[in-house]
C-alpha positions in Angstrom: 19.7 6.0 -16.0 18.9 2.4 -15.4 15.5 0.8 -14.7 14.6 -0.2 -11.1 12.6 -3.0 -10.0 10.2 -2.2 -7.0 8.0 -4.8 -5.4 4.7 -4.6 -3.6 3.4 -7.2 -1.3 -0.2 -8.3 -2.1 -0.2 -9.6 1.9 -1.0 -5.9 2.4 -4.3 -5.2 2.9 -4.2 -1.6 1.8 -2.9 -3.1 -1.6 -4.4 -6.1 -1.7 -7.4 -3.5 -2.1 -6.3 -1.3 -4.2 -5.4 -4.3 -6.7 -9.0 -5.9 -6.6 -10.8 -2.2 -7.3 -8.1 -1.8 -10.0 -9.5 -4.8 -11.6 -13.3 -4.0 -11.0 -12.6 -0.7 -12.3 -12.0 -1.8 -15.7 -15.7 -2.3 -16.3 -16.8 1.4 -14.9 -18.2 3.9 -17.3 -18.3 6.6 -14.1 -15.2 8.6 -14.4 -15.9 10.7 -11.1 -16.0 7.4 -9.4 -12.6 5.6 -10.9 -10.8 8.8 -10.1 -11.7 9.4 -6.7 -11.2 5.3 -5.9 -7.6 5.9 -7.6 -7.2 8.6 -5.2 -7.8 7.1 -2.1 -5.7 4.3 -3.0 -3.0 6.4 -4.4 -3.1 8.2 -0.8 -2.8 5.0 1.2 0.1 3.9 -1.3 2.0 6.8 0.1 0.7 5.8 3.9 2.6 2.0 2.9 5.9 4.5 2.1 6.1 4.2 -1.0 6.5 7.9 -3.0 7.0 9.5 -6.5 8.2 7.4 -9.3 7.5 3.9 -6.9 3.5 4.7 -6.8 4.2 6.3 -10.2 5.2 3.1 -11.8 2.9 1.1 -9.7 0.7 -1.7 -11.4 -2.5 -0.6 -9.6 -1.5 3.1 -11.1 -0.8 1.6 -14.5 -4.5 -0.1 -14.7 -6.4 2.7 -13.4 -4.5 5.1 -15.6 -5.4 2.8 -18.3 -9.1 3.2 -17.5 -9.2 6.8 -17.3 -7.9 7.3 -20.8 -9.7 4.6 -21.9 -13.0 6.7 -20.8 -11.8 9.3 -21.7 -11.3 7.9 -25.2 -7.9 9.3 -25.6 -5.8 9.5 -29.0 -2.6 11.3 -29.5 -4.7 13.8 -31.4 -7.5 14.4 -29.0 -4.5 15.0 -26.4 -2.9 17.4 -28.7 -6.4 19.5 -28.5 -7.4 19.4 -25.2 -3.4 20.7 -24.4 -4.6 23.5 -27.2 -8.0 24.0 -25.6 -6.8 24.7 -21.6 -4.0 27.3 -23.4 -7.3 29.1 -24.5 -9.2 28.4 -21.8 -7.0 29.6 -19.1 -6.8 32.4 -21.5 -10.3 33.5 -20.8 -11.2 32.1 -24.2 -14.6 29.7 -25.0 -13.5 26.2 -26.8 -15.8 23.6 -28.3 -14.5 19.7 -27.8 -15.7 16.9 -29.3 -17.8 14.4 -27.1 -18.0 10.9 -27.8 -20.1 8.5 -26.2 -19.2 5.7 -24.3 
């Protein structure tokens, strides 16, 4: 399948304010908060008609996405046990996780 370019126009208010919280997410250490900013701009993405693999790909997605792992201080190996601790969770079983501070 070949690669598709998309653009976004930063005349847009709606993006214009998703890119500037994008960037003044970066220095957050409140998950709750970057997730639920992320979500109202992921929303009003869709409102602009843009959908799926378009908002999916998009740069303020990237950056946010960026700053959720980065809080969440994410490895290949700490993904590889939370995937291993919902199984037993979902399960009905108790899991310990390793917390590390920001």
């Amino acid at each position: 399948m070949l690669n598709q370019l998309a653009i976004s126009d930063g005349n847009n208010e709606r993006l214009q304010k998703a890119a500037s919280d994008a960037i003044a997410v970066q220095d957050a250490v409140n998950l709750i908060a970057v997730v639920g900013s992320l979500h109202r701009h992921l929303k009003a993405m869709r409102e602009t008609g843009m959908s799926g693999d378009e908002i999916n790909n998009h740069p303020v997605t990237i950056c946010f996405a960026s700053k959720i792992s980065s809080l969440c201080r994410m490895t290949v190996e700490r993904e590889t046990k939370a995937f291993g601790a919902i199984e037993k969770m979902a399960n009905g079983e108790t899991v310990q996780y390793e917390v590390i501070p920001i």
